[in-house]
Every structure is written in structure tokens, then in C-alpha cells.
C-alpha positions in Angstrom: 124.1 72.2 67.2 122.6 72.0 63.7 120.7 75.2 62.5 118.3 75.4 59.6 118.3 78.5 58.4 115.2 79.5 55.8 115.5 82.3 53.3 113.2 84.1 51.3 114.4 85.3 47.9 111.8 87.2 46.8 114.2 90.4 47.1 117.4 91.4 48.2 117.2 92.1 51.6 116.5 88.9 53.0 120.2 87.3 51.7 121.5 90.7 52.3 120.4 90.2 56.3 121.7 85.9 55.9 125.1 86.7 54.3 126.1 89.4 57.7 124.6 86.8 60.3 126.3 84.1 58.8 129.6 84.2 60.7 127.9 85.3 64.0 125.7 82.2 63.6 128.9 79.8 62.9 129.5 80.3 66.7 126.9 78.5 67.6 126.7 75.5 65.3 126.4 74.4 61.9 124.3 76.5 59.8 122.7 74.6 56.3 120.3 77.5 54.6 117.3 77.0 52.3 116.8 79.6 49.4 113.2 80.0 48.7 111.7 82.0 45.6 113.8 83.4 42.4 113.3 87.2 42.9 116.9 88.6 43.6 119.4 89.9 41.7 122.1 89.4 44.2 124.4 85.8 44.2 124.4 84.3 47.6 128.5 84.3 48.7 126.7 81.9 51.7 126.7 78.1 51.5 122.9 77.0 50.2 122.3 73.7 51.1 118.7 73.5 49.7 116.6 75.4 46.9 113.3 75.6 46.3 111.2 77.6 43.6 108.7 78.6 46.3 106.7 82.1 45.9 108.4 84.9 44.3 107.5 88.5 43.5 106.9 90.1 39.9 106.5 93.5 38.8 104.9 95.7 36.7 106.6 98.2 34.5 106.2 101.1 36.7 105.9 100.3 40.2 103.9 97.9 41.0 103.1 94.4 41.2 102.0 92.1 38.8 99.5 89.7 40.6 98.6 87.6 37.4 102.6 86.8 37.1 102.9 85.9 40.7 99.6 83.9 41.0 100.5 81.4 37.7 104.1 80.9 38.8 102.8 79.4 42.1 102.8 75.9 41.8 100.6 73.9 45.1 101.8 70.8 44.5 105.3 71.5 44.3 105.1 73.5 47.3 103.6 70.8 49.0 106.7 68.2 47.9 109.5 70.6 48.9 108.0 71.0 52.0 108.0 67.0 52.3 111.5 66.5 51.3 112.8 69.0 54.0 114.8 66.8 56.0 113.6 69.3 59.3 114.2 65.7 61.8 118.1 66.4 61.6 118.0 69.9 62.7 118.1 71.3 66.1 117.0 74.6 65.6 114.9 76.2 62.8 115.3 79.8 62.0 112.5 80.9 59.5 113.2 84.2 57.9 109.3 84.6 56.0 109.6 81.2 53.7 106.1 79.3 53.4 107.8 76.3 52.2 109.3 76.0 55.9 106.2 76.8 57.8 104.3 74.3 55.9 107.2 71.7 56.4 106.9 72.6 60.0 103.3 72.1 60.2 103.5 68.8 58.5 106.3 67.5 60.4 105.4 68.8 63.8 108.7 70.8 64.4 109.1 74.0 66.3 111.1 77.4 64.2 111.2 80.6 65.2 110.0 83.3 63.2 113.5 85.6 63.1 113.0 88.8 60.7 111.4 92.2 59.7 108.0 90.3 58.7 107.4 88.6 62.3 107.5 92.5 63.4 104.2 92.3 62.3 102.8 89.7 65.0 102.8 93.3 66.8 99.5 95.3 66.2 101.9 98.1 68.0 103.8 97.7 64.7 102.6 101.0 62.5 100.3 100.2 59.7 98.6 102.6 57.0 95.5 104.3 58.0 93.4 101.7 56.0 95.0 98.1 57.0 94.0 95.4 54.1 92.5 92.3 54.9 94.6 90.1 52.8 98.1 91.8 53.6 96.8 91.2 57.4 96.1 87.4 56.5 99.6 87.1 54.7 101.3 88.4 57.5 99.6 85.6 59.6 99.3 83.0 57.8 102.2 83.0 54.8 104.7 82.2 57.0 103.4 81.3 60.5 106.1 80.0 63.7 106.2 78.8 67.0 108.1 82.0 68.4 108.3 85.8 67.0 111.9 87.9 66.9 111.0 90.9 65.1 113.1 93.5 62.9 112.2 96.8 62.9 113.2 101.1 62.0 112.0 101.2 65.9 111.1 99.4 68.9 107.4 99.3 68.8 107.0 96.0 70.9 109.4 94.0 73.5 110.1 91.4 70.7 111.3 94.0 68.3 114.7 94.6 68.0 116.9 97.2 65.7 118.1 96.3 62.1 120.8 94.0 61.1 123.1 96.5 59.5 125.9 95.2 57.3 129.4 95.7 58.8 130.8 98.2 55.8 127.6 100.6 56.5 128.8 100.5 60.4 132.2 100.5 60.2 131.9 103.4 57.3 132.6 106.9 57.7 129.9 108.6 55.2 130.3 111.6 53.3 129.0 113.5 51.0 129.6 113.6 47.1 126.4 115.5 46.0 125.0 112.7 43.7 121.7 110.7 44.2 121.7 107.0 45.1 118.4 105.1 43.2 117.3 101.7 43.5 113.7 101.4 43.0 113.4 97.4 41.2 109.7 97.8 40.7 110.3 100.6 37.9 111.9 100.5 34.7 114.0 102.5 33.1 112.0 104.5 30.7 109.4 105.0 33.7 111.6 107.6 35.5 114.2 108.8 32.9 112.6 111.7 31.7 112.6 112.9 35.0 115.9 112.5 36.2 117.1 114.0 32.9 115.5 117.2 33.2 117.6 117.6 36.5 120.7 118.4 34.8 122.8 119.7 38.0 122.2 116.5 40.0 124.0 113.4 39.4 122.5 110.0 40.0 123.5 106.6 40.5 120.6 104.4 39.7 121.0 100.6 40.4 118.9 98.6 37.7 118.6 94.7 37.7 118.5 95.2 33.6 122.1 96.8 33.7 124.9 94.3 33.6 128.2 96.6 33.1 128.3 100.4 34.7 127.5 103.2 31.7 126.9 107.2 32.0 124.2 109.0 30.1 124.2 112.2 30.7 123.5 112.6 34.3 122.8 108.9 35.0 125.4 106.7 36.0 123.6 103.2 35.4 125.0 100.3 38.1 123.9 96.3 38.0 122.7 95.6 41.5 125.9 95.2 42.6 126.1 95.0 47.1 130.0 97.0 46.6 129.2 99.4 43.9 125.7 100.3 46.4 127.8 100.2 49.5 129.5 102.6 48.1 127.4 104.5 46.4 125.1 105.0 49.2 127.9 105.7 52.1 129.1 108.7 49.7 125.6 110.3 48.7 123.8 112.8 49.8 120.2 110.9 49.6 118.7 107.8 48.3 115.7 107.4 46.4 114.0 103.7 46.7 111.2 102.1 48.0 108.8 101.4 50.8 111.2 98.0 52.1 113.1 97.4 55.3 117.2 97.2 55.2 117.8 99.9 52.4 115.8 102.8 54.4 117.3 101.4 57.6 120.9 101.8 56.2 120.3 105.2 54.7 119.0 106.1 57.9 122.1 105.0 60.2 124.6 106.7 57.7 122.2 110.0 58.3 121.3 110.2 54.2 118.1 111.8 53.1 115.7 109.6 52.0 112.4 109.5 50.0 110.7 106.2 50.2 108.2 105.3 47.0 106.4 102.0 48.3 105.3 99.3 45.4 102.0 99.8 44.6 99.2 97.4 46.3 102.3 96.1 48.6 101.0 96.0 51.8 104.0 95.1 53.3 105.7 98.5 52.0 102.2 100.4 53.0 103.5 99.7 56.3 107.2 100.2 56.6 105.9 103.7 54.5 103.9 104.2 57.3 106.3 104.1 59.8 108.8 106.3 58.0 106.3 108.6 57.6 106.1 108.6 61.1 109.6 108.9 61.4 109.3 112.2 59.3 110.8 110.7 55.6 109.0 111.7 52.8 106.5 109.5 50.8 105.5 109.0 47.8 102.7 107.2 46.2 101.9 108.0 43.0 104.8 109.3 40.5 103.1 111.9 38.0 104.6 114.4 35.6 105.9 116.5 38.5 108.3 114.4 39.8 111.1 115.8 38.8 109.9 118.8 40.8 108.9 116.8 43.8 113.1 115.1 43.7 114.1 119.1 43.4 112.3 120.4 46.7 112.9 116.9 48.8 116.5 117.7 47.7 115.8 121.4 49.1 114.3 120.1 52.4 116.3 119.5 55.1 115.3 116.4 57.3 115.4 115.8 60.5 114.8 112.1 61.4 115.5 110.3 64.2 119.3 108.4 64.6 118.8 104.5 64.0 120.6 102.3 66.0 122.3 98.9 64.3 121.2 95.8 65.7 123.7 94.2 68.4 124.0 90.9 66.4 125.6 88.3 69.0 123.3 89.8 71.9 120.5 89.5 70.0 121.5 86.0 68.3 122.3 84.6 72.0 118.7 85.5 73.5 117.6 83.5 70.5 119.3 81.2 70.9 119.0 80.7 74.7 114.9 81.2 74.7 114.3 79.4 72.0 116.1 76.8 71.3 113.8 73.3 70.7 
């Protein structure tokens, strides 16, 4: 069997979820992957058989997003020619993890893919959502990225076509412990955005992952890390909370090792509205808005003690093998 397999790039969780299925999904045939959009900071160790520029995320300087830098980046006509060149004919399955530029090659070649990730969670309206849903999040969820079938991702089982996270083998095989120092990673802020603040906490050490680091330095308190997947393995299994934002596999991991966790969702990202939503739900602290106080607000989350609900780790070759076996076109 010949599986295409289509990535979106636009963070690191999506390559992330590609590079631990990769092996399971050798076992049933030929994998060639598509990497869509230029937003990660992590280098694929999987085989990329196509690229394409696609849609990609940009931020602001303190988190949020930066609309006017994503809207002229998008370019319709090349979207439109990737989509053409996709050689989709030679394939016998299509796995689609949220890429437009395989949807619209779908549509325009009249091919079948199933909709495999944390995004088609959303086909669900059982799937938890702010208070006030937003139109256009609602339409992108619809319409960026639309398949023939739905396998959902999610923190919990809100519908029958939702199934648990793909955890990455060294956070499952991993005994966690405890070394007292906070894990960051929060890639729509910069550095000067949230220094202050950590400074001022002088008896707490933090590791804070930034895509504008390229070689591990200490200041102080701050130990600053490139986004490196071992030095944050590692970091995370060995801390006693994580600070990040409103997105899907980090808050998952943290939550399987049993870490603390405060979630700060990007700004006007609907997307994270929701998965902040459902930790909410799940009893993790949110935060919106990141004032003067926050150094005060890390000091009494680190003070708190959570009680959240144990996540399980997706059963990868049961849940590859029902894909497989129901959907296959």
C-alpha cells in the first residue's frame, strides 16, 4: 500500500505527532509525507517527499498573532499549482493531518483522505469550545482543511471518533521526577515580553525554550534552550510544571507525566480558545491576558496544588489499524 501522508508545519506539534507514527505506519505500506507551511522550528528526522510553502502562522511580539504577516505571505495561485502538481493518482490512502493544500488537491482531483488529527476533533460540536465560539474560527475549522472521514485527537473523549493523544515514546516510557525548575515554551512571546517577570522570581529556576536561542546560556535564573525535542524531553519529564500555551500535544504530555500546568492561549487563536476551554474544564489554570502581576500570578499557580484528571496515551497500532481498516479507499 502507498500512504500519503500530509503535514502541517505551521507549529511543532504536527511533525512532532508524524515523526512517532512513522514507524507504526511503515507496517502498513509505504509512507511519502508532504510538509506544508514554514512555521517550525523543529527539523523533520522523517523522509519529506514533497514541500510546499502553503499557509503558515506569524506572531506578534507578545502573544499574539500577526494577521497582516500571515494574510500577505499567502500566495492563491501558488496554492492552487501545488495542489495541481500533487501526484494524489499514485496513492492509495490519504492521511490529511489539517494541510489546505491537500484538501484542495482532493477536491480538484476527486480523491478520498481522511481527516487524521487534533483539528478534525472539531467536526464534534461535543468538542468544548469558549463561551463565545467565533464565526471565522468555526468556518476555518470546516472549511481550511475539509476530508471525506474524521479521526479526531483529543485531552478527552468527547465524541466516538475522538481518540486520546499520540504521546511520544520517551514521555511514556519515562519515569518523571521532580527537579524544582520551571519548564517554558510559549513561541508567540519574546524574550523581553516575560523576562522581567521571571527575574523577579529569584528562588525558581526556569528552562525557557526560545526559537531565537541557538546555543543553551544561564542568566541568572533563566536557563535559555533552542527548541530543541531532547533538551524539552528532558526538561519537561524532570520539572515540576510547565508554562506554555493554549495548543494540543505539549499540555497533553505535561498532563500524562502528572506536571502542573498553566496554559496562556495566543491571542485571537481560536483554535487555542478551545483546547483553553477544555483545560479549563479539566481544572488547569488559564491565562489570558499577561499584566504587571504575572510574576505574582506564576508564584500562587506554583503554590496551588492541582488536581487534574490522568490522561491516557493513545494506543497507536489499535488506533492506526481501525484507520486503516474503515477507511481505506
Amino acid at each position: 500500500m502507498k500512504i500519503f501522508y500530509a503535514i502541517q508545519a505551521t507549529g511543532n506539534g504536527h511533525i512532532s505527532r508524524a515523526i512517532q507514527l512513522y514507524p507504526y505506519l511503515q507496517k502498513f505500506g509505504e509512507v511519502d509525507f508532504l510538509l506544508s507551511g514554514s512555521y517550525s522550528s523543529l527539523t523533520p528526522t522523517i523522509p519529506i517527499k514533497y514541500r510546499s510553502n502553503g499557509c503558515s502562522l506569524h506572531y506578534s511580539q507578545c502573544g499574539g498573532l500577526d494577521y497582516w504577516n500571515i494574510a500577505k505571505k499567502v500566495k492563491p495561485n501558488q496554492i492552487y499549482k501545488d495542489a495541481r502538481a500533487l501526484p494524489l493518482e499514485k496513492y492509495d490512502l490519504i492521511i490529511n493531518d489539517f494541510d489546505s493544500i491537500t484538501a484542495l488537491a482532493c477536491k480538484l482531483q476527486n480523491k478520498h483522505s481522511v481527516s487524521f488529527g487534533h483539528q478534525a476533533s472539531f467536526e464534534s460540536k461535543l468538542t468544548p469550545r469558549p463561551d463565545k465560539k467565533n464565526f471565522i474560527g468555526e468556518t476555518i475549522f470546516k472549511h481550511y482543511a475539509p476530508a471525506s472521514k474524521y479521526i479526531g485527537l483529543h485531552f478527552e473523549k468527547y465524541d466516538d471518533f475522538i481518540y486520546p493523544p499520540i504521546i511520544k515514546d520517551v514521555i511514556t516510557n519515562a519515569t518523571p521526577k521532580n527537579e524544582g525548575h520551571i519548564t517554558v515554551y510559549l513561541p508567540s512571546f519574546q524574550k523581553e515580553c516575560l523576562e522581567k517577570a521571571f527575574h523577579k522570581l529569584s528562588n525558581t529556576a526556569f528552562h525557557w525554550f526560545l526559537d531565537t536561542v541557538k546555543t543553551k546560556y544561564t542568566s541568572k535564573n533563566i536557563t535559555y534552550y533552542p527548541v530543541n525535542q531532547d533538551y524539552f524531553n528532558q526538561s519537561l519529564i524532570s520539572c515540576d510544571g510547565i508554562i506554555t500555551g493554549g495548543g494540543f500535544e505539549t499540555p497533553a504530555e505535561a498532563l500524562f507525566l502528572e506536571k502542573k500546568v498553566l496554559s496562556i492561549p495566543i491571542k485571537n487563536h481560536y483554535e487555542q480558545e478551545c483546547n483553553a476551554a477544555a483545560l479549563h474544564k479539566m481544572g488547569v489554570p488559564v491565562l489570558y491576558e499577561v499584566g504587571n502581576d504575572f510574576d505574582l500570578v506564576i508564584e500562587n499557580w506554583l503554590n496551588s496544588t492541582p488536581i487534574y484528571p490522568k490522561i491516557k496515551a493513545n494506543n497507536i497500532q489499535e488506533t492506526l489499524q481501525f484507520l486503516f481498516d474503515t477507511y481505506k479507499v
